[in-house]
Backbone bond lengths (Angstrom), bond angles and torsions (degrees), N, CA, C in turn:
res aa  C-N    CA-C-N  psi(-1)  N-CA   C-N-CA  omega(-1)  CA-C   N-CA-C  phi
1 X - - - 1.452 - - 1.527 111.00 -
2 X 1.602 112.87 -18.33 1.551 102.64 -172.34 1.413 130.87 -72.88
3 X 1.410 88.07 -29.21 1.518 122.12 -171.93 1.244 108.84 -69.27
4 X 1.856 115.15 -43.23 1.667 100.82 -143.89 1.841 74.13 -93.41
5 X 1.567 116.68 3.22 1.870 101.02 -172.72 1.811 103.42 -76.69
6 X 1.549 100.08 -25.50 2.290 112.18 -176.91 0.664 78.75 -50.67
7 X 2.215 156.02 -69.23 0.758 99.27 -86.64 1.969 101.30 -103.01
8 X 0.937 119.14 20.45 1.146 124.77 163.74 1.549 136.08 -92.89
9 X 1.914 89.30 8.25 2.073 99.67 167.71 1.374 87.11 -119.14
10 X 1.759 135.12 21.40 1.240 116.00 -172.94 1.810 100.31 -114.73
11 X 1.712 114.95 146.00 1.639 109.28 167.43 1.104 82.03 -95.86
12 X 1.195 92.39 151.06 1.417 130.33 170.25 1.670 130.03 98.99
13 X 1.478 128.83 -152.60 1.340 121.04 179.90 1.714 112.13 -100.98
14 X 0.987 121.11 146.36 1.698 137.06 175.54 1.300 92.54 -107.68
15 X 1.125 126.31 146.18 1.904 152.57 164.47 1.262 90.83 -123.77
16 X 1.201 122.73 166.19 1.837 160.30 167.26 1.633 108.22 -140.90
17 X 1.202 101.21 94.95 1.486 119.95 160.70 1.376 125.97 -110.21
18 X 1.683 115.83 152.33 1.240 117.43 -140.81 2.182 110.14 -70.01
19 X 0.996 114.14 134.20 1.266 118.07 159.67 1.568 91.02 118.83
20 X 1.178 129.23 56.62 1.899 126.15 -154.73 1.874 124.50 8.61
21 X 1.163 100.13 39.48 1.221 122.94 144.26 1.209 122.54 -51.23
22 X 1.428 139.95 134.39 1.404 130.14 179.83 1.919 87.43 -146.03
23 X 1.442 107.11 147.40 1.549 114.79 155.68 1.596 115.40 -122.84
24 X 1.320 106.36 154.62 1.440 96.68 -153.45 1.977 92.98 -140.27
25 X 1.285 99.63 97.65 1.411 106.22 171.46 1.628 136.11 -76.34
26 X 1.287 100.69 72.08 2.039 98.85 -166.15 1.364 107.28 -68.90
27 X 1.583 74.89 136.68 2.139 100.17 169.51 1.335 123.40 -44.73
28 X 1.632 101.41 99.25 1.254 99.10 156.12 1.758 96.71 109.51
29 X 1.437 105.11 13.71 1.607 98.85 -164.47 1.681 87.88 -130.71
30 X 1.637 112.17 149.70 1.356 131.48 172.02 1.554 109.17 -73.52
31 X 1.545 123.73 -25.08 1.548 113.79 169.72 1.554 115.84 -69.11
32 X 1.885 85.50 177.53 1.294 100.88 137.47 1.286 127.84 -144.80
33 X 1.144 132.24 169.35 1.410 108.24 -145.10 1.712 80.11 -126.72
34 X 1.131 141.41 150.31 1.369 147.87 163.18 1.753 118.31 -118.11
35 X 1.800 108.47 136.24 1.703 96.83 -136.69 2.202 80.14 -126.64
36 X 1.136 132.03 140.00 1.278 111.80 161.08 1.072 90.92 -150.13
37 X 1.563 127.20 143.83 1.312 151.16 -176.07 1.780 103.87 -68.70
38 X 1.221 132.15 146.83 1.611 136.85 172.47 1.328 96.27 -148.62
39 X 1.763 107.70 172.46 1.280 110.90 -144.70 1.432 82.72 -74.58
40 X 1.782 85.26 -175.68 1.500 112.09 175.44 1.233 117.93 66.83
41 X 1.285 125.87 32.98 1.770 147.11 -158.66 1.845 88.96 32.48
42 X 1.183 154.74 51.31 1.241 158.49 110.32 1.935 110.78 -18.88
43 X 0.978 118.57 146.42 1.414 146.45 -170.84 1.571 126.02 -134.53
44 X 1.320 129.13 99.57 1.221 122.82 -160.95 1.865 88.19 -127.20
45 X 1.647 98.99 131.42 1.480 103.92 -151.65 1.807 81.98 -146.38
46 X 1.420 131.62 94.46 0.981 162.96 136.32 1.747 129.87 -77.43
47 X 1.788 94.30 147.03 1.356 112.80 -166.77 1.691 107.33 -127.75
48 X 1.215 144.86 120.57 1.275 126.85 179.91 1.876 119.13 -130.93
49 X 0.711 101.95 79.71 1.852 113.87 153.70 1.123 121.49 -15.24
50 X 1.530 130.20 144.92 1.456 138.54 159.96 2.050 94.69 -87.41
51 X 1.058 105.34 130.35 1.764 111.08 170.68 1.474 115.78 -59.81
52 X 1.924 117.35 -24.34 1.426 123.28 163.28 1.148 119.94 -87.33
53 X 1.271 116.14 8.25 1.673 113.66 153.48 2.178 106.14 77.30
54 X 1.628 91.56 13.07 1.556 100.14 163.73 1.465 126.39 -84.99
55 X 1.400 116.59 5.28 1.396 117.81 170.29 1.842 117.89 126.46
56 X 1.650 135.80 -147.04 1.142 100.82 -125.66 1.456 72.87 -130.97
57 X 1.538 125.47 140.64 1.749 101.05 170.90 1.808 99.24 -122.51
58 X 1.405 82.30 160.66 2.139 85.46 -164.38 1.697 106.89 -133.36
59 X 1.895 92.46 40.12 1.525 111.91 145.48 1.790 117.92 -41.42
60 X 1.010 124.49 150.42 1.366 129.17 168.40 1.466 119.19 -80.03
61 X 0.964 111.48 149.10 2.392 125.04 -168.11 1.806 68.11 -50.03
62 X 1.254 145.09 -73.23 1.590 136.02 -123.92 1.465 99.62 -77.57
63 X 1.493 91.73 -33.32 2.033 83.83 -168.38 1.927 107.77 -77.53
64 X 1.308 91.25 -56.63 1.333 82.81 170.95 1.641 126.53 -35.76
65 X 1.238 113.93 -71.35 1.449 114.08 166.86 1.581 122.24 -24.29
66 X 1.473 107.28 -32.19 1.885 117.64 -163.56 1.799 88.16 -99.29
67 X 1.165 106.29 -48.76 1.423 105.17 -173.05 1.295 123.85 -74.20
68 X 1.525 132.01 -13.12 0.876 143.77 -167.19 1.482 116.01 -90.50
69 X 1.410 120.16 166.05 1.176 126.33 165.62 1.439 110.47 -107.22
70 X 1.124 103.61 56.99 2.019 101.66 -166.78 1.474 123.37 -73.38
71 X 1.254 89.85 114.95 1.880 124.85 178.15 1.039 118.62 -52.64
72 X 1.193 120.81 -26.42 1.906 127.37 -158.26 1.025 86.60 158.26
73 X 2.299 96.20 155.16 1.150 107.06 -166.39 1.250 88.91 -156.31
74 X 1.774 138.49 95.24 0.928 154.14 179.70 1.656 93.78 -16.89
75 X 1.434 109.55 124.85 2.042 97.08 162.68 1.656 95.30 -104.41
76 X 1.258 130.87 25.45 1.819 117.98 -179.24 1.287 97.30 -83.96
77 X 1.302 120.56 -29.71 1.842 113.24 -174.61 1.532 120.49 -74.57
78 X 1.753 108.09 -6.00 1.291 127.31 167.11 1.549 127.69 -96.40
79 X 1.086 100.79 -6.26 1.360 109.33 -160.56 1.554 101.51 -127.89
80 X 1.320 144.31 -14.26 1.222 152.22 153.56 1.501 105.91 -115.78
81 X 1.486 119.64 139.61 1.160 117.32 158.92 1.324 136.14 -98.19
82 X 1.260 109.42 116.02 1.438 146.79 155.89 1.619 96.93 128.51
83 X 1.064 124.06 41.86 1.381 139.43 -170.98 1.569 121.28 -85.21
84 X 1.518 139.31 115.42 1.065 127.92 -155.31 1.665 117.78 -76.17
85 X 1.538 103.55 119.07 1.508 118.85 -171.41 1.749 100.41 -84.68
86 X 1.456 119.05 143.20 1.790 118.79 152.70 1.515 107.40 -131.29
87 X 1.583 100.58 143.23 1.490 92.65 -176.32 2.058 77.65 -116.82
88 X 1.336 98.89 127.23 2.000 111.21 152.92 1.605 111.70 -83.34
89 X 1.125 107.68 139.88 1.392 145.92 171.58 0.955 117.62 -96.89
90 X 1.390 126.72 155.96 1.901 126.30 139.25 1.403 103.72 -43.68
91 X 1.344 128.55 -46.82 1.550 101.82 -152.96 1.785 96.35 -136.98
92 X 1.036 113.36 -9.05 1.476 126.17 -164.92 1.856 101.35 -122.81
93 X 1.971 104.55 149.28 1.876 95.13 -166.52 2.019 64.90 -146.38
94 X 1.265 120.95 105.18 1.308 137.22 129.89 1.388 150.50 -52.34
95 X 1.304 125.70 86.53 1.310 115.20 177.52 1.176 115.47 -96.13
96 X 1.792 110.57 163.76 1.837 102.09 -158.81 1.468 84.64 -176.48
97 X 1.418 94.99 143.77 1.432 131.24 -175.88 1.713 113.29 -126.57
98 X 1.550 109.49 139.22 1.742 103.79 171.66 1.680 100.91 -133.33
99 X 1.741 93.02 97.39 1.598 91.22 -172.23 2.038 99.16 -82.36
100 X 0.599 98.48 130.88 1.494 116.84 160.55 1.896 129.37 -77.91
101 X 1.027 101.77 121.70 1.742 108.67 162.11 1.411 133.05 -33.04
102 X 1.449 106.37 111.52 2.172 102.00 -179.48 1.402 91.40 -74.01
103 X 1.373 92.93 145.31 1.660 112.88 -176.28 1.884 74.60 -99.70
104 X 1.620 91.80 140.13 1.498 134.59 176.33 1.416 112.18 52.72
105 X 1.226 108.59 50.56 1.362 120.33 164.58 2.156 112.22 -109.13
106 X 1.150 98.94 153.88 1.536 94.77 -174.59 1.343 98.60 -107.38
107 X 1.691 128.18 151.36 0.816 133.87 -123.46 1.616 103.17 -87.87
108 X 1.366 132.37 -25.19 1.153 124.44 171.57 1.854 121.63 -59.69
109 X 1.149 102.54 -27.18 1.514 127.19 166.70 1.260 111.03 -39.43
110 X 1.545 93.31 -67.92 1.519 127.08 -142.66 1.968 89.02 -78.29
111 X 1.635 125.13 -21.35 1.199 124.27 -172.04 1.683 105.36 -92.61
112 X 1.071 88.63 -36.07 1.674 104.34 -178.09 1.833 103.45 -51.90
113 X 1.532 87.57 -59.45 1.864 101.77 -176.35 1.536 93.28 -44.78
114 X 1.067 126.33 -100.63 1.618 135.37 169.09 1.304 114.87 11.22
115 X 1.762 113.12 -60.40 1.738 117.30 -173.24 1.662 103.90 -80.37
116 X 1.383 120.75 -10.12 1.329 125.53 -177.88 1.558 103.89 -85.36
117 X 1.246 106.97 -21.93 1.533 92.32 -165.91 1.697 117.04 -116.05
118 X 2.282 92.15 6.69 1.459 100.96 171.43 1.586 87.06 -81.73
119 X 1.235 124.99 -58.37 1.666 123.50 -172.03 1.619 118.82 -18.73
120 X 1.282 101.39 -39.60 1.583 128.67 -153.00 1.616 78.92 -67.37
121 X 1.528 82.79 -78.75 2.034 99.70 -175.95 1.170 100.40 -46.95
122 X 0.962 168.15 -70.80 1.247 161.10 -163.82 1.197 123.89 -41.74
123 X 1.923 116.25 -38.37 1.423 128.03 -173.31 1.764 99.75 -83.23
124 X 1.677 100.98 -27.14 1.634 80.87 -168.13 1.720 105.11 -94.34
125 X 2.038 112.31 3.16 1.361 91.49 167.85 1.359 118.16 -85.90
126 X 1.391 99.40 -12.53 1.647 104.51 175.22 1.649 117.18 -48.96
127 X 1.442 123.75 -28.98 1.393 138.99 -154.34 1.501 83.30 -95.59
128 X 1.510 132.39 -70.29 1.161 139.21 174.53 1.664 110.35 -21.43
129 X 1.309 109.91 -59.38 1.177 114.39 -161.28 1.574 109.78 -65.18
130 X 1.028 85.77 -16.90 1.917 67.29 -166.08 1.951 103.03 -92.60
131 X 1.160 100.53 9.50 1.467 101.28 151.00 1.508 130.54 -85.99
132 X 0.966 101.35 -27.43 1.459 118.19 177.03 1.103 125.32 -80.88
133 X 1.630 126.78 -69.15 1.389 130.98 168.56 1.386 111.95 -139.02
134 X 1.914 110.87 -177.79 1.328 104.37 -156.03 1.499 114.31 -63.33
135 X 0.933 139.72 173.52 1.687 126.35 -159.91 1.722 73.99 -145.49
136 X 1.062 141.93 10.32 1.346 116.63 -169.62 2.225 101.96 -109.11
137 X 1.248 93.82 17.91 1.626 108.38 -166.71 1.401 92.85 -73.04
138 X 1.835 124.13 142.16 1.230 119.12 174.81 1.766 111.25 -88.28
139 X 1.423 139.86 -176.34 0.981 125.92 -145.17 1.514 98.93 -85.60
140 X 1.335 100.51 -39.33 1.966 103.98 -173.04 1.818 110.14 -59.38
141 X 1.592 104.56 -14.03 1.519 128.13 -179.37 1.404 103.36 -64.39
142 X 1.504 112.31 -41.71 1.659 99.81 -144.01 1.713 91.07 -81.55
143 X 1.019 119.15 104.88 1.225 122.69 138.47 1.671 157.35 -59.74
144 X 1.093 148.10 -143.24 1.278 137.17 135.30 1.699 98.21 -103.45
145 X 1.402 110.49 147.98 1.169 113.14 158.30 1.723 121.66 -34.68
146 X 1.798 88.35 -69.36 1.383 93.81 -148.92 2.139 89.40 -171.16
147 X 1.454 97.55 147.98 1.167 89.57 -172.62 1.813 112.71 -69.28
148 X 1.511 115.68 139.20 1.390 106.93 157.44 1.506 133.90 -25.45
149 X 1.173 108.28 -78.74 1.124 113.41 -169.79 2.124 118.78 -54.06
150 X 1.643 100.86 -20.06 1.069 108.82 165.60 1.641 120.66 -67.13
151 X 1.495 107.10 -58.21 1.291 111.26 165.39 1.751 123.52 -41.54
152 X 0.883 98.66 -55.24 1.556 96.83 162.57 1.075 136.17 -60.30
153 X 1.563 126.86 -23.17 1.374 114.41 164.32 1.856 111.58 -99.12
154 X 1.223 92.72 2.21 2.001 92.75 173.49 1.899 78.76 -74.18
155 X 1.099 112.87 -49.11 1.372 96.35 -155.72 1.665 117.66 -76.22
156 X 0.916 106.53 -12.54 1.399 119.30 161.75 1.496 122.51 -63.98
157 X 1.625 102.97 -55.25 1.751 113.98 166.44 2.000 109.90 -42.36
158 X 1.371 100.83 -38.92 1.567 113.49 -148.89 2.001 89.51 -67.86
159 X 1.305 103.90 -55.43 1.407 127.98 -176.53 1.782 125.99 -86.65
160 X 1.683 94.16 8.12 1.780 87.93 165.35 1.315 118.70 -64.88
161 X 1.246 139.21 -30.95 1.466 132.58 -177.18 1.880 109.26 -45.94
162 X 1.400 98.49 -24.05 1.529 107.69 -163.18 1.591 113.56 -91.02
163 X 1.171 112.29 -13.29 1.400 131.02 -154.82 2.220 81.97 -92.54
């Protein structure tokens, strides 16, 4: 319910995908930003990268984590709140945010706060991105690269000698 209430302080497009998953395409921006509700009316508002700079994958925070070979795992998003977290991969570079609820705010507030502070995230993955891959993709463009779990086992094939 929190999500589909942003989406009227949010530019751009909202999706509803299955398992309250939401993707959230802002105006005028080369991401996408991927949004899923956690307890405690909590907000976890993530962005995830291919590390070869081929484009955007919109695996879920759980799979990635399971699927991944994760390198590091930002602790600033734990240690300040609402503080920007990245978890590195073998093949995947995640950024992720856990905005939290103002205590005694009423609820249009409280949605507004939320769509204000996907914007935020949004402007600074925009900056991100254009390190990564082409940022010049139009919106119906941005695709996923390529599935996770695929990427990961090309990259596994690439690096068995090492194993």
């Amino acid at each position: 319910m929190l999500i589909e209430e942003m989406q009227a302080y949010l530019s751009g497009e909202l999706r509803a995908m299955e398992g309250g998953k939401f993707l959230y395409y802002p105006e005028a921006s080369p991401v996408i930003l991927q949004l899923e509700c956690i307890e405690d009316g909590r907000l976890l508002v993530y962005c995830s990268f291919s590390r070869d700079g081929s484009g955007l994958f919109l695996a879920s925070f759980m799979t990635l984590l399971l699927t991944e070979d994760v390198g590091v795992i930002s602790p600033s998003a734990f240690a300040v709140p609402a503080g920007l977290g990245c978890v590195t991969g073998s093949v995947s570079q995640t950024y992720f945010q856990i905005l939290r609820p103002s205590k005694g705010r009423n609820n249009a507030l409280q949605y507004q706060a939320f769509a204000a502070s996907c914007l935020l995230f949004a402007r600074e993955m925009q900056g991100k991105s254009a390190d990564l891959y082409d940022t010049n993709t139009l919106l119906e463009d941005r695709l996923p690269a390529c599935n996770l779990a695929d990427f990961r086992i090309a990259h596994l094939m690439e690096n068995i000698d090492e194993a």
